[in-house]
C-alpha positions in Angstrom: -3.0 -7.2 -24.2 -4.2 -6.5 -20.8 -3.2 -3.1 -20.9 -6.1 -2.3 -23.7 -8.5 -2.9 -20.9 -7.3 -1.3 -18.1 -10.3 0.8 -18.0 -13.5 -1.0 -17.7 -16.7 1.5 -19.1 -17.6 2.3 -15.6 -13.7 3.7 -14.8 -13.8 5.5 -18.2 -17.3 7.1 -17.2 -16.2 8.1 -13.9 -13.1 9.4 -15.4 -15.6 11.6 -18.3 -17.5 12.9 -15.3 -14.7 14.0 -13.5 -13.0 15.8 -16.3 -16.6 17.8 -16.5 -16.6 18.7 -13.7 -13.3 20.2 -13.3 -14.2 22.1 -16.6 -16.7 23.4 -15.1 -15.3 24.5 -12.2 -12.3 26.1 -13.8 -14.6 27.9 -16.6 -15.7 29.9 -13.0 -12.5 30.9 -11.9 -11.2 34.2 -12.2 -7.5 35.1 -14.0 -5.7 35.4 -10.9 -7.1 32.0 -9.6 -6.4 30.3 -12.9 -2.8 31.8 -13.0 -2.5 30.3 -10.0 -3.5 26.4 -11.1 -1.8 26.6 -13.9 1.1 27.6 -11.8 0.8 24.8 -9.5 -0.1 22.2 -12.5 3.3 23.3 -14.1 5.4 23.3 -11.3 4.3 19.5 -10.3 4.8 18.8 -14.4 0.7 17.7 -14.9 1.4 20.7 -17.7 4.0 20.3 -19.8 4.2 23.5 -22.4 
């Protein structure tokens, strides 16, 4: 059962605030730049389509 708290609320709040702020840089990039991540997110298999 230890694996049900492996985040305690100040990991999982660090881990929300995180997340918006990637999303908020990537709403700023342009198409060329994002083509790029998503290229380098796919290639490394953090995308999986």
């Amino acid at each position: 059962m230890g694996y049900m708290n492996r985040f305690t609320t100040s990991e999982e709040r660090r881990r929300d605030e995180l997340i918006r702020i990637i999303e908020c840089s990537v709403e700023k990039l342009m198409l060329d730049e994002l083509e790029a991540l998503y290229y380098d997110m796919t290639t490394k298999s953090y995308i999986n389509d």
